[in-house]
C-alpha positions in Angstrom: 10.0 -34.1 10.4 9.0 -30.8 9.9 9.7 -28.5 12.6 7.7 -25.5 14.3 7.0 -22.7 11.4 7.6 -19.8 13.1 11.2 -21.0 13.9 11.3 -21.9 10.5 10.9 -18.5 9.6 13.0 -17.2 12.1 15.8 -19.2 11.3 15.6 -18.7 7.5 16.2 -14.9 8.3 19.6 -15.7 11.1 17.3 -13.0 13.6 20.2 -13.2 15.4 22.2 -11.4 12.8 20.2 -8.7 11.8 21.5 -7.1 15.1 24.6 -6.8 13.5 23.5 -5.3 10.4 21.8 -3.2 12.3 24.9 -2.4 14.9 26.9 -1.1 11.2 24.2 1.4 10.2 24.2 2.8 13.7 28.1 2.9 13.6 28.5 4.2 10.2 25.4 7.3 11.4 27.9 7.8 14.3 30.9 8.3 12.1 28.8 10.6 9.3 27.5 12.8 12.2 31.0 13.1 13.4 31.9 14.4 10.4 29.0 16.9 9.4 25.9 15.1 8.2 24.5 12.0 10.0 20.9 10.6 9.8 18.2 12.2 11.6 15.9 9.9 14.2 13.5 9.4 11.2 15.9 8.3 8.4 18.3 6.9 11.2 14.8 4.0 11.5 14.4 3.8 8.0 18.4 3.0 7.1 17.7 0.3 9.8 14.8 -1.1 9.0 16.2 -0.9 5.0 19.6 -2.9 6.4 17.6 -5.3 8.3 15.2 -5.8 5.7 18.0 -6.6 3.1 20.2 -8.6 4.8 17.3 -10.9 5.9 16.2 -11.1 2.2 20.1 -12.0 1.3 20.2 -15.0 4.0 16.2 -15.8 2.9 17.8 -15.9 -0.5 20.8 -18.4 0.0 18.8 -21.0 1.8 16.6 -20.9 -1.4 19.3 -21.4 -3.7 21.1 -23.9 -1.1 18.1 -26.0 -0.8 19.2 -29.3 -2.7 22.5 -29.2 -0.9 20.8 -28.2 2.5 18.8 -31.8 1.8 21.2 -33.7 1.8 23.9 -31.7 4.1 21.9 -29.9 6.4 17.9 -31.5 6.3 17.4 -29.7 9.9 17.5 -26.5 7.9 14.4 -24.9 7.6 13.3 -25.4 3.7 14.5 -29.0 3.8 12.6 -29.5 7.3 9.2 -29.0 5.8 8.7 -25.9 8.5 9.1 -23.3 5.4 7.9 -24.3 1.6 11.0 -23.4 -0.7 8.4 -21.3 -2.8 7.1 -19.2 0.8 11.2 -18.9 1.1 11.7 -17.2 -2.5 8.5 -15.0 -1.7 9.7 -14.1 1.7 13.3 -13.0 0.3 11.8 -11.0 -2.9 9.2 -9.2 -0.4 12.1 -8.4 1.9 14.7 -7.5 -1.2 12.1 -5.4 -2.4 10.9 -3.3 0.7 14.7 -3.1 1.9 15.3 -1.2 -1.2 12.5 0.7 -1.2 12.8 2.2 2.1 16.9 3.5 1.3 15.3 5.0 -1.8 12.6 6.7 0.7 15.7 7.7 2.9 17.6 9.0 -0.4 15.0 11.1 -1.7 13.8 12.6 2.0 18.0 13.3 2.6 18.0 14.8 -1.3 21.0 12.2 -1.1 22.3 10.7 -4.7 25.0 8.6 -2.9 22.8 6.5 -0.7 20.2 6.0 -3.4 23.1 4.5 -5.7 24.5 2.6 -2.8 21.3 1.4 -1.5 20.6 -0.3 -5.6 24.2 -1.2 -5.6 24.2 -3.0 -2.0 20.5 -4.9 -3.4 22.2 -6.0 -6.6 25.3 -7.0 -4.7 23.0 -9.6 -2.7 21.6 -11.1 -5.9 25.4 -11.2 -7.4 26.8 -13.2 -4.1 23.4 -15.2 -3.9 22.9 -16.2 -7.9 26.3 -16.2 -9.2 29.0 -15.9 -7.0 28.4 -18.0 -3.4 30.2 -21.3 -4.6 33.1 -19.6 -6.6 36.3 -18.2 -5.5 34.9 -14.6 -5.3 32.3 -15.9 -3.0 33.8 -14.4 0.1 35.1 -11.2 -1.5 31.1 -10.7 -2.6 30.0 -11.2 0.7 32.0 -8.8 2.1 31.1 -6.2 -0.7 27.5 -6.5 0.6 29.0 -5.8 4.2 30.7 -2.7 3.0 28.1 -1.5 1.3 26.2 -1.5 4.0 28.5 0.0 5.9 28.8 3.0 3.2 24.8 3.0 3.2 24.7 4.8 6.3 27.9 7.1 6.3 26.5 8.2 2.4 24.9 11.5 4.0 27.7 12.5 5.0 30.1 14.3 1.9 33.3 14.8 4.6 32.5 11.0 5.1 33.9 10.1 1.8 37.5 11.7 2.7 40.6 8.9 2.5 40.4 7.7 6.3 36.5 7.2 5.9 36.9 4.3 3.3 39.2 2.5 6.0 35.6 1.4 8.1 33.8 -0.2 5.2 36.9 -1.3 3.6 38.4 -3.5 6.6 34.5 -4.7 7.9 34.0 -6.1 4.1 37.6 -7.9 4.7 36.9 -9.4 8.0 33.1 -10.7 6.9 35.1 -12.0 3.5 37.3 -13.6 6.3 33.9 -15.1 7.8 33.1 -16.7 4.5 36.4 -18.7 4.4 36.4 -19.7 7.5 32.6 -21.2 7.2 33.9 -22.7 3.9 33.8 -26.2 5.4 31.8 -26.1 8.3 29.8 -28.7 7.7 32.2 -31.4 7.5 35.8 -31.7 9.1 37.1 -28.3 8.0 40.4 -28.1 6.4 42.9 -26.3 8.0 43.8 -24.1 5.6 39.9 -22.4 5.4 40.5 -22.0 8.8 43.6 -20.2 8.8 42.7 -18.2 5.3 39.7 -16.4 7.5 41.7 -15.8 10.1 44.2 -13.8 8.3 41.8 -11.7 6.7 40.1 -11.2 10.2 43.6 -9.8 11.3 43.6 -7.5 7.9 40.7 -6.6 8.3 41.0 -5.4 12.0 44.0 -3.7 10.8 42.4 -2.3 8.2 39.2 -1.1 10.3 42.0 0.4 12.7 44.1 2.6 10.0 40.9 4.7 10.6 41.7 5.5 13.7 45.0 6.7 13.0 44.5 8.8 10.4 41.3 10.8 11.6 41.7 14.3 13.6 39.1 14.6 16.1 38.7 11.7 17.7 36.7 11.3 21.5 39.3 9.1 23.0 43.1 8.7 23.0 44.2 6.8 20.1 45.8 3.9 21.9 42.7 3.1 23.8 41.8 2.5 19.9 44.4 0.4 19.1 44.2 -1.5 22.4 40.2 -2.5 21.9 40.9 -3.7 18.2 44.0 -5.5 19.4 42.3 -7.4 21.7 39.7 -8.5 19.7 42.2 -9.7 17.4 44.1 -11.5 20.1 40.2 -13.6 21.0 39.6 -14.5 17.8 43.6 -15.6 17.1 43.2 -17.9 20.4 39.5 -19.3 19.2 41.2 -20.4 15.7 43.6 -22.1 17.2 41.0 -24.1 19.4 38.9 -24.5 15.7 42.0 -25.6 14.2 43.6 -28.2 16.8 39.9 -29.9 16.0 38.5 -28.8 13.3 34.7 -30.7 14.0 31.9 -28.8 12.7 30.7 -28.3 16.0 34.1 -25.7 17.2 33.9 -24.4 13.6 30.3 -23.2 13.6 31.1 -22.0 17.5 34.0 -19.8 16.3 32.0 -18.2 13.2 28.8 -17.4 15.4 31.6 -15.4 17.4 33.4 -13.9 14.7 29.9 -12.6 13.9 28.8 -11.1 17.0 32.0 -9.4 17.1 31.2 -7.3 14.3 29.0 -5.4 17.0 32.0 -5.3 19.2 33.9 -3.7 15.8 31.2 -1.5 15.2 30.7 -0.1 18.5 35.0 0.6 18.6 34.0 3.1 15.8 31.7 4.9 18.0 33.5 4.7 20.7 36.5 6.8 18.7 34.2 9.1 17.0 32.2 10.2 19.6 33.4 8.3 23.5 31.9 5.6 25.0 28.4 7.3 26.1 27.4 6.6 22.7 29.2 3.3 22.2 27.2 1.1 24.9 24.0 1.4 22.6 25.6 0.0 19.5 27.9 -3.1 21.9 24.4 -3.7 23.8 22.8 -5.5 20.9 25.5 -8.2 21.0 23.2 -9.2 24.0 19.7 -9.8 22.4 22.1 -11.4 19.4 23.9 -13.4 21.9 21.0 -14.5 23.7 18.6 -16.1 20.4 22.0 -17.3 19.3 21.3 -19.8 21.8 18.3 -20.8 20.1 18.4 -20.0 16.9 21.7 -20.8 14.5 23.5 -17.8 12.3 25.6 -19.5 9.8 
């Protein structure tokens, strides 16, 4: 039966993961303002709202093109439901594509900024890529994490000391650990294999280590270096210890449990960055939207 509409709608856009999106533009403005060039509060909103606005057009996007397989696999979903029309969903998605675009083109031309205007095109056509062409290949999870970087690189673009070697470490390791997401969720809709399982997990661990060769390379970092290390090692060490609970029984139910984590602990990545760049005054912000994402996680799925 077809459910409520607005938690159709809700749902269709994962509103619990825009915080995250959100959590990487705020991270990667930290990390550009730490080294010259950052946002101001007015672009700062608009890179937001653009992030937001694009990855809830992406998500708006795949249950459009997953809407066959959603009938028969997943008919709670919101386009299979009845709550949203698949033809609202595709308007939705375009509508939110477009403005998402639109606004980091706004941002580009107000910051006189040539990278973020060519990253802001390149992370919209990046969403049509995974979405259209690539989702149920091989390359699926490497796309999606391509989208994750770019967003990354979306806010950091300002900043031209951002683009140094240790800067490409951030966006680099976040689009490996989201890849790692990907693989994980391969199967979580039926008993998982174990391999997906333990595929994602290595990239998480890559990716973490990957995320952390920033902090080892940059100079002028707020905090001591293994206070760094420490933070991305333990959240390494949770999500190790929550694969092995996924993979001792692999029901969807654990599976889709240990990817909503994996998820919100992109905030937790996100506000490490801050944390190094510029101490942990700045870094509660960023880690306090895990809560509001925590919180309609309860309610509302985000895989």
């Amino acid at each position: 039966m077809p459910t409520d509409p607005i938690r159709g709608y809700l749902q269709l856009i994962r509103l619990p993961n825009l915080f995250t999106t959100a959590a990487d533009v705020l991270a990667g403005t930290a990390v550009a303002a730490a080294a010259g060039s950052g946002a101001n509060g007015g672009t700062l909103s608009g890179l937001v709202l653009s992030s937001v606005c694009l990855y809830a057009g992406g998500v708006a996007l795949n249950d459009w093109v997953d809407r066959d397989r959603d009938a028969v696999e997943a008919p709670h979903r919101p386009i299979p439901s009845g709550a949203v029309s698949a033809a609202a969903a595709l308007r939705l998605a375009v509508f939110l594509l477009t403005t998402g675009t639109l606004i980091a083109l706004m941002v580009a031309f107000v910051l006189a900024s040539q990278a973020t205007a060519v990253i802001a095109v390149g992370l919209t056509l990046s969403i049509l890529f995974y979405n259209l062409l690539a989702k149920e290949r091989a390359i699926g999870p490497a796309a999606m994490g391509l989208c994750r970087s770019l967003n990354w690189m979306l806010a950091m673009s300002p900043a031209a000391a951002a683009w140094l070697l240790p800067h490409w470490a951030l966006p680099l390791g976040m689009g490996i650990y989201i890849a790692g997401i990907s693989w994980f969720a391969r199967q979580e809709r039926t008993l998982a294999a174990r391999f997906y399982l333990a595929f994602g997990w290595s990239h998480w661990i890559v990716g973490i280590a990957v995320f952390g060769m920033f902090g080892l390379a940059y100079q002028n970092v707020a905090v001591d270096r293994w206070r760094w290390v420490a933070l991305l090692g333990l959240i390494a060490l949770w999500l190790t210890v929550r694969t092995l609970w996924a993979i001792q029984d692999p029901q969807p139910r654990r599976v889709q449990l240990v990817v909503t984590q994996a998820i919100l602990a992109v905030v937790v990545l996100d506000a490490a960055a801050v944390f190094l760049v510029a101490g942990p005054i700045f870094a509660v912000p960023v880690l306090a939207l895990i809560l509001p994402a925590g919180w309609l996680g309860r309610w509302l799925y985000s895989t």
